[in-house]
C-alpha positions as CSV (number, residue, x, y, z in Angstrom):
1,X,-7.5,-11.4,1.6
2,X,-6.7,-8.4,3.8
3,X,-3.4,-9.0,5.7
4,X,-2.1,-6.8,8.7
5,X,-4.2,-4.2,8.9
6,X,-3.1,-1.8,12.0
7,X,-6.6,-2.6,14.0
8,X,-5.3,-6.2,14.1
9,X,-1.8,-5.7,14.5
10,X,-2.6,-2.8,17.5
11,X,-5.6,-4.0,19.0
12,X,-5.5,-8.5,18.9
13,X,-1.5,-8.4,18.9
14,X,-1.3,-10.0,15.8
15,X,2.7,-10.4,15.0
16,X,4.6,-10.3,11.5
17,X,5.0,-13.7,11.6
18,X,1.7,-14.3,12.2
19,X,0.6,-12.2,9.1
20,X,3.2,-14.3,7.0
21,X,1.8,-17.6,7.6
22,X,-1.1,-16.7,6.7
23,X,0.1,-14.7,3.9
24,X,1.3,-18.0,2.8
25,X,-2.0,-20.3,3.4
26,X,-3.9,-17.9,1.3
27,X,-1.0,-17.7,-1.5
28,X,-1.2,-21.6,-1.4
29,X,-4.3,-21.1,-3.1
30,X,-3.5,-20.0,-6.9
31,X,-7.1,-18.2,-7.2
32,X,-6.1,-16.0,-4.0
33,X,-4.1,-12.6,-3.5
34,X,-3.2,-11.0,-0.4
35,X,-3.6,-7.0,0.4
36,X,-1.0,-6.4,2.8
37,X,-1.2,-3.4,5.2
38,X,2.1,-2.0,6.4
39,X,2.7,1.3,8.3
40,X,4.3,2.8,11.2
41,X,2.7,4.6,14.4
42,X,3.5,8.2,15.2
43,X,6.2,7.5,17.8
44,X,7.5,5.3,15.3
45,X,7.5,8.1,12.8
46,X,8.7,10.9,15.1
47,X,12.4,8.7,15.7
48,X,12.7,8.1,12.1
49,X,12.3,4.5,11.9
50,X,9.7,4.4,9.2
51,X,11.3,2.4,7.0
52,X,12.7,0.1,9.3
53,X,9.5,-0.9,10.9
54,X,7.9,-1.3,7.4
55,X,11.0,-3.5,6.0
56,X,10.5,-5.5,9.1
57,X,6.8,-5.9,8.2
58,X,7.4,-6.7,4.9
59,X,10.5,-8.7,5.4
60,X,8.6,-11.4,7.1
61,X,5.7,-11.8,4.5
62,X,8.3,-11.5,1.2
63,X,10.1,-14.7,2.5
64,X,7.4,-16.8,2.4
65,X,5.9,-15.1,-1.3
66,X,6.9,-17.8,-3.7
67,X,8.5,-15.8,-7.0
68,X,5.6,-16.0,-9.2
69,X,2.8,-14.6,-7.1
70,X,3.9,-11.7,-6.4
71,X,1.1,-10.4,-9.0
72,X,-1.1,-11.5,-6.7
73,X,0.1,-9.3,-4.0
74,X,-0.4,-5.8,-3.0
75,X,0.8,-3.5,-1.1
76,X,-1.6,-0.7,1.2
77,X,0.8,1.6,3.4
78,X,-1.3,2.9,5.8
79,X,0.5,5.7,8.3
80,X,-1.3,4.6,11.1
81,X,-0.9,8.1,12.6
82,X,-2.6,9.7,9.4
83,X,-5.7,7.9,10.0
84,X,-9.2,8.1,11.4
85,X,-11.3,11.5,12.0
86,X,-8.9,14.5,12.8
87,X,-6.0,12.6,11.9
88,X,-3.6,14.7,9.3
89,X,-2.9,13.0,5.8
90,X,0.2,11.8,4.8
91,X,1.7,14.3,2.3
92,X,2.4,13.0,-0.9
93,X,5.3,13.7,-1.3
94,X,6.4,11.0,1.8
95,X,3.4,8.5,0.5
96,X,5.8,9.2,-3.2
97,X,9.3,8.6,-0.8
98,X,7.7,5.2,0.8
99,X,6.5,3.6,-1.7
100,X,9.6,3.9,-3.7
101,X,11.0,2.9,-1.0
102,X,8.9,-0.2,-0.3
103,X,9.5,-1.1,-4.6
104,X,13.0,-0.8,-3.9
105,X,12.7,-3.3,-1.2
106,X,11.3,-5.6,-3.3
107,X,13.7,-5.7,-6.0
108,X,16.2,-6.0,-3.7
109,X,14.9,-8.6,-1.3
110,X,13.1,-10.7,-4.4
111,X,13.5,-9.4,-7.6
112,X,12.7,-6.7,-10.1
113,X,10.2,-8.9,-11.5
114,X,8.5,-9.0,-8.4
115,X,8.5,-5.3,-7.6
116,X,7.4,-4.6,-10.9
117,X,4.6,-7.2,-10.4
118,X,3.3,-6.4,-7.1
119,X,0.7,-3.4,-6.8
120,X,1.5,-0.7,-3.8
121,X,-1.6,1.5,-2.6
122,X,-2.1,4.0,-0.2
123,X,-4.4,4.0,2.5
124,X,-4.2,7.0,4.8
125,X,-7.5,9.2,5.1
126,X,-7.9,9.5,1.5
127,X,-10.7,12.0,0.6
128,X,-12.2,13.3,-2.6
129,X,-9.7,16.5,-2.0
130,X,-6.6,14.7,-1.9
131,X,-7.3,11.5,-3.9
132,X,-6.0,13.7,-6.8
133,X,-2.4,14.5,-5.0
134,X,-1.7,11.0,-4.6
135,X,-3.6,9.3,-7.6
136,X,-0.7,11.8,-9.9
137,X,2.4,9.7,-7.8
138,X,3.8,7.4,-10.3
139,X,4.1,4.9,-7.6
140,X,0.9,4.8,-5.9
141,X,-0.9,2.3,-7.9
142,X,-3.8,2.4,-6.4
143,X,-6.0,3.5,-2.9
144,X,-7.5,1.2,-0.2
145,X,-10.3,3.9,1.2
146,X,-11.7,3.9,4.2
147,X,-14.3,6.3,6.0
148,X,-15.0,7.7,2.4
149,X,-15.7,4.6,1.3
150,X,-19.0,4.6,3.6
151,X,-20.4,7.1,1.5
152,X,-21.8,5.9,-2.1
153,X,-21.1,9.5,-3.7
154,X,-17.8,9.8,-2.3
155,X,-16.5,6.6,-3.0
156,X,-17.6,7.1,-6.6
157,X,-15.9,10.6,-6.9
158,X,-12.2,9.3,-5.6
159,X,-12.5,6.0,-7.8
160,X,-13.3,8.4,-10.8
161,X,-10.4,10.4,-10.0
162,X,-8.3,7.9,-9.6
163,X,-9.0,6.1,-12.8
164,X,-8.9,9.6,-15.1
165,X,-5.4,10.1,-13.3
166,X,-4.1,7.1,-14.1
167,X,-5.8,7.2,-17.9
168,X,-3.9,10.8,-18.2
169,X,-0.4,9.1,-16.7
170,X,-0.6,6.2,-18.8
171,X,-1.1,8.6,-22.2
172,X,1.6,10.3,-21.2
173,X,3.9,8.2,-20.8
174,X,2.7,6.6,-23.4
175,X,3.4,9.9,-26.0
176,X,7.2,10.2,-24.2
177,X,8.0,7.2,-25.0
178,X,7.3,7.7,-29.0
């Protein structure tokens, strides 16, 4: 179940606490998982309280996670200012910073099981030129995409090159570790 997206949070006022009781009706349910939008607007961004405003977000839906379902959670940070037509794309190298970031909230707030557990995507204009940028981030596990998704060919391409990225990683890690 899609939790928080910015259109909600911006547009019908829907508050973090809000998005954490639902985040626990729908974790009541063991057949259920929540996707979890976080992400900061561009003011937000521009006085360098990212992480603040996405702790705050994800503070209020982590208390109410019970420990074991956090496999049933996931993570999309969406930089609401790197989104919709025009909009610049996050670089990758702050989607890389965030969601390490974001991990490292988890372990801390709720435990290294959990963050190792709970899935963290990125949604923020992804395109079939820069899926590849941020499928190679060891902690972007996955995408959540949205204009390119509209288009059958497109969506096709960045799922494809998001699954090959993820097969190369996974070798080679794989091979280090031997």
């Amino acid at each position: 179940v899609l939790l928080g997206h910015s259109d909600r949070r911006n547009n019908l006022g829907e508050t973090d606490d809000l998005i954490a009781a639902k985040a626990a009706a729908v974790l009541e349910k063991d057949d259920l998982g929540i996707v979890l939008t976080l992400g900061e607007k561009a003011d937000q961004r521009e006085r360098g309280e990212t992480l603040a405003i996405l702790e705050k977000q994800l503070g209020a839906v982590a208390a109410v996670i019970p420990p074991g379902a956090w496999g049933r959670v996931v993570l999309a940070y969406e930089p609401v200012w790197a989104v919709g037509e025009g909009a610049i794309p996050c670089a990758p190298e702050e989607a890389q910073r965030i969601h390490t970031a974001l991990r490292a909230y988890i372990a801390k707030e709720a435990s290294p099981e959990a963050a190792r557990a709970c899935r963290i995507t990125y949604t923020g204009s992804v395109n079939e030129q820069n899926a590849k940028g941020y499928a190679n981030l060891s902690e972007v596990d996955g995408f959540v995409i949205g204009r390119a998704g509209l288009d059958a060919a497109k969506l096709t391409s960045i799922v494809k090159i998001l699954v090959e990225t993820k097969r190369e990683q996974k070798a080679t890690n794989q091979n280090n570790e031997l």
